[in-house]
Every structure is written in C-alpha cells, then in structure tokens.
C-alpha positions as CSV (number, residue, x, y, z in Angstrom):
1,X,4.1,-116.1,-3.3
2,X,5.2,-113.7,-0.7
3,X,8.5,-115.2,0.2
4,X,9.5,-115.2,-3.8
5,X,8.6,-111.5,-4.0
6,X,10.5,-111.0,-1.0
7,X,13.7,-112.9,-2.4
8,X,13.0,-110.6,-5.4
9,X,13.0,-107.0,-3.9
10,X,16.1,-108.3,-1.7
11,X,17.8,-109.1,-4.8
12,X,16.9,-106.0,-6.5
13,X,18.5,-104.6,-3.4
14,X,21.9,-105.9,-3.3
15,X,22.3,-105.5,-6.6
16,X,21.5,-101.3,-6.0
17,X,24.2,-101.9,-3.5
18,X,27.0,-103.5,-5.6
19,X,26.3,-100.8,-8.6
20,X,26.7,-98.4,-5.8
21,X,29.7,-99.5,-4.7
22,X,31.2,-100.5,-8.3
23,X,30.3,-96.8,-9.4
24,X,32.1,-95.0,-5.9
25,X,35.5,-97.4,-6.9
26,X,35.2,-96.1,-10.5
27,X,34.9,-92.7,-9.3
28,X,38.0,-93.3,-6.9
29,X,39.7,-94.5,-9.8
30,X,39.0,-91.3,-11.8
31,X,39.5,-89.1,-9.2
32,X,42.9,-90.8,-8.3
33,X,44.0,-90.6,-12.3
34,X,43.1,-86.5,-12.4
35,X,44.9,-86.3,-9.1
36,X,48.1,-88.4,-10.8
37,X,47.7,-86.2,-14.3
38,X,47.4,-82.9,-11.8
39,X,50.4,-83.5,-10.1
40,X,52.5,-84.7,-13.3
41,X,51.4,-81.1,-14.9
42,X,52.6,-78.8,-11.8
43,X,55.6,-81.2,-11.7
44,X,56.1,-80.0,-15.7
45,X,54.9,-76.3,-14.8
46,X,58.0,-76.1,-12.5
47,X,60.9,-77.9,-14.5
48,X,59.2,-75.1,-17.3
49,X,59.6,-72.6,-14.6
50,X,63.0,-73.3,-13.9
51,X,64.3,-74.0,-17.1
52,X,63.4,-70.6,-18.3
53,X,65.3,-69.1,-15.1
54,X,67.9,-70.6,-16.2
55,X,67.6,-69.3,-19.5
56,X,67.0,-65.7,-18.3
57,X,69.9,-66.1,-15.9
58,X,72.3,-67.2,-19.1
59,X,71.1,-64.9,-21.2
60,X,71.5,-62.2,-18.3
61,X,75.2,-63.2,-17.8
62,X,76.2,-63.7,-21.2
63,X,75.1,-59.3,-21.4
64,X,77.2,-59.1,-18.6
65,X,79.8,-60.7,-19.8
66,X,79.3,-58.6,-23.2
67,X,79.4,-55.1,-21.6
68,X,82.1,-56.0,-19.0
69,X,84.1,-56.7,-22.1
70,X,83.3,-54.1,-23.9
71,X,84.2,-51.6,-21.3
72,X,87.3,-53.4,-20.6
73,X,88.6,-53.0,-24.2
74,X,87.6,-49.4,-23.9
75,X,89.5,-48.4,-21.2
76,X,92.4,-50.4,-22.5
77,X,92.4,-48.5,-25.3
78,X,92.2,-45.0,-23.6
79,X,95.2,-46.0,-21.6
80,X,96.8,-46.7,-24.5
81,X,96.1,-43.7,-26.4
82,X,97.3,-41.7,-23.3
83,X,100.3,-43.7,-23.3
84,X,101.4,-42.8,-26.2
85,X,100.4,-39.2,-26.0
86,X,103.0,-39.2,-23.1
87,X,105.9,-41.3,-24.9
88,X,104.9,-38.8,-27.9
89,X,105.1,-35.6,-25.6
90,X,108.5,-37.4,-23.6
91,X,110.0,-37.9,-26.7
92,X,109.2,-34.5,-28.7
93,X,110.6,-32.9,-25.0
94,X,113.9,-34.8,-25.0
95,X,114.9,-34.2,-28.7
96,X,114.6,-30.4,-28.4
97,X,116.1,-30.7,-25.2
98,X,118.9,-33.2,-26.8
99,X,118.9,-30.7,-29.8
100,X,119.5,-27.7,-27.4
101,X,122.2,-29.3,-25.3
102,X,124.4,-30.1,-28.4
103,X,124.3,-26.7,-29.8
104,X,124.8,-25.2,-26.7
105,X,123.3,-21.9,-27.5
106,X,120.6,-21.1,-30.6
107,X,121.0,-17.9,-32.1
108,X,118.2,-16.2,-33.8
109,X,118.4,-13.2,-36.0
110,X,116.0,-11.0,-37.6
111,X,116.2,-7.9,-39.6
112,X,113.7,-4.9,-39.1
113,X,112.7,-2.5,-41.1
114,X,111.3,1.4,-40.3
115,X,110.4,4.5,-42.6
116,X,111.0,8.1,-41.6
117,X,108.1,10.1,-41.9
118,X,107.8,12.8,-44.2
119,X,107.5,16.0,-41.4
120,X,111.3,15.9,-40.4
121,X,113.4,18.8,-40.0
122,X,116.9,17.0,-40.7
123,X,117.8,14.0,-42.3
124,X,119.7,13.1,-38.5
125,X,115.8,13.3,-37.3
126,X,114.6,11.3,-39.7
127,X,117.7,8.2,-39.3
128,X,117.0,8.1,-35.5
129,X,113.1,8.1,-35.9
130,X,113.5,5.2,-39.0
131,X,116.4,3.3,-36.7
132,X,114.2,3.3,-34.0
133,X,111.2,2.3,-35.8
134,X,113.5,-1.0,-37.2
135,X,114.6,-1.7,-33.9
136,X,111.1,-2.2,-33.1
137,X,109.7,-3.9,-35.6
138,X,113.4,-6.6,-35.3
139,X,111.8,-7.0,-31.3
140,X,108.6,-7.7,-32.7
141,X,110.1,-10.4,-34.8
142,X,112.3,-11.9,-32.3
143,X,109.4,-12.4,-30.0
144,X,107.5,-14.1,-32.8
145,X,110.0,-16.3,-33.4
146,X,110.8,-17.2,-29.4
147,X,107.2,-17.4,-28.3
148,X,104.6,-17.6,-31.3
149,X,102.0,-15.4,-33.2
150,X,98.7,-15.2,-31.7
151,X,96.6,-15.0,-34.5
152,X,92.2,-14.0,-34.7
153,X,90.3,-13.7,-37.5
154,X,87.3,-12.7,-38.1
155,X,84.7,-12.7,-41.3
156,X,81.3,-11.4,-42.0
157,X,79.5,-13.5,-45.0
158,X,76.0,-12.0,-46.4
159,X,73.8,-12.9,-48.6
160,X,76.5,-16.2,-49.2
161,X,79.4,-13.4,-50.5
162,X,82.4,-12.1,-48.3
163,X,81.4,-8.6,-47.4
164,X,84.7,-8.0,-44.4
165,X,87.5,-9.8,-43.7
166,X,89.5,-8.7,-41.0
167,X,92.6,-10.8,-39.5
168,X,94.6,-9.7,-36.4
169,X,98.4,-10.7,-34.9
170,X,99.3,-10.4,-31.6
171,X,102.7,-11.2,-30.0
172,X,103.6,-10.7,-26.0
173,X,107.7,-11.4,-25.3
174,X,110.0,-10.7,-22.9
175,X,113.5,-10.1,-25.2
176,X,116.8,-9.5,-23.5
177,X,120.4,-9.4,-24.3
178,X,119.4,-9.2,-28.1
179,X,122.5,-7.4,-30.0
180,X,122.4,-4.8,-32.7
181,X,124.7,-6.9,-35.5
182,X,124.7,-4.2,-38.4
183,X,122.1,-0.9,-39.4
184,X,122.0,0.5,-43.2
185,X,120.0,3.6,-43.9
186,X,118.8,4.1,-47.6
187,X,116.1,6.3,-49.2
188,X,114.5,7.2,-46.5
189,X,114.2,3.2,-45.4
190,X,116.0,1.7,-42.2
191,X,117.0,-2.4,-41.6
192,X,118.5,-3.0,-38.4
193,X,119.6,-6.7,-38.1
194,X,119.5,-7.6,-34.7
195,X,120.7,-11.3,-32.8
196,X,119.9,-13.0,-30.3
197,X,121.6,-15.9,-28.1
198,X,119.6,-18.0,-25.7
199,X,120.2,-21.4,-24.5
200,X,117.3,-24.1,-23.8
201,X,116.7,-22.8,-20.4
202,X,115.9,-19.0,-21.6
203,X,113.6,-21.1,-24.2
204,X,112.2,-22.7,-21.8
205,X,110.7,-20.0,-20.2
C-alpha cells in the first residue's frame, strides 16, 4: 500500500515536471516569434523611413531644379531685353550720325516775331525795340529746336471740377553763329528770320 502511493506521488511528480518544461519551450517559442515579428517591423519602420527620405529628397530637388530654372529664364530674358535696348540705342545713334555725315551740315531756321510798345517817341525807337524783341524770341526758337522744351504743368482739381491750370516752358541753349537771313517791319509787328548751320558735332553737344 505504501510503495503504490509512493509510485503515485512520483508519478504525479514527473508529470508537474514535463508540463513545466512543455510550458517554458512554448513560452520560448512565443517569445522567439514576437522577437522575429519585432524585428520584421523595425526592419519595415526603416525601409518606411528611408523611402520617405528619398521622397523628401526628390521632391526637394525637383523645387530646386524648378526655381534654378526659373531664375535662369529670367535673367536670360533681362539680358536680352538689355540687348536689345543697346542694339536699339547703337542703331538710333548711327543713323542720325549716318544722317548727319551725308548732309554735311543741317541748317535750321526760324522766324521771330516782336511788337513795339505803345510809349515810343519815334517810329526808329519803336523798329529797333520790335527787331530786338524778334531777334529774341527767333533765339528762343532755335534753342527749342537744338536742345528741347522743358515743359511743367501743373493743375488744381476741387470738388472733381478744374479750378487752375497752369502750364510752364522752359528752354536753356547755348546758340552761336546763327545768321540774320531777312527782317520786315509792318504795323507796328517785327519777323526776323534767322539760320543757323551746325554740323553733328555742334549737335552733339
């Protein structure tokens, strides 16, 4: 009787002992497969990782690319509009200067015009203040005509109606060798026609 429940409780025993040991291999196995699964995920993680640093570095070049492009075609297109502001200029310079050189000389003539005023003693007074008012206003026009008009202008709008308009020319000219071609006096009214010859390096100046 007491050698059978011995053989019993030593039965009992191992068997405890084989569960144990079938249960740690199980949770080897487990542990083992998480550890496998684990790895397999990072392993994903970083092919994810550098797949979208790839992407970024694409995407990153491709704007890159776009700007360096676009700044490219902009310069090349300032150049160009410079370029041909200088062939323009190069061109407009050489056909005056073409023009000047064929003609030689470019005369200019004007006529000027000047009143004698009403508190003269003679009528010799009154030619040589009218001549010399012409003569004047026939410098005036050369030098418009050699350098240009200046011209400001200036008006004051109220209440959305034009109360002042006010517009001013201006002309500053160095004239020389202009010639007195012929004078006529009549009525009181004086026109002096006076010429000018300059050649393209007088114009130039």
């Amino acid at each position: 009787m007491k050698l059978s429940m011995f053989f019993v409780a030593l039965l009992s025993v191992s068997s405890l002992f084989g569960a144990d040991t079938v249960n740690e291999e199980a949770s080897k196995a487990k542990i083992e497969a998480s550890v496998a699964r684990t790895e397999a995920s990072a392993a994903r993680i970083e092919a994810l990782n550098a797949k979208a640093e790839t992407s970024v570095i694409r995407n990153e070049t491709k704007e890159s690319k776009a700007i360096v492009s676009k700044t490219t075609a902009e310069l090349e297109k300032a150049n160009s509009i410079i370029e041909r502001n200088a062939l323009e200029k190069a061109q407009s310079k050489d056909s005056e200067e073409a023009f000047l050189a064929k003609s030689k000389k470019v005369y200019i003539s004007v006529v000027g015009q000047g009143v004698a005023p009403m508190n003269t003693v003679s009528p010799a007074q009154a030619y040589a203040l009218a001549k010399r008012a012409a003569i004047a206003d026939a410098y005036r026009g050369l030098a418009e005509k050699i350098k240009g008009v200046r011209v400001e202008g200036h008006d004051l709008i109220k209440n959305m109606m034009m109360q002042r308009s006010t517009i001013r020319t201006g002309v500053e000219a160095m004239v020389k060798n202009a010639n007195i071609v012929e004078t006529t006096f009549k009525e009181g009214l004086c026109e002096v026609e006076m010429e000018i010859v300059i050649s393209y390096s007088d114009f130039s100046q």
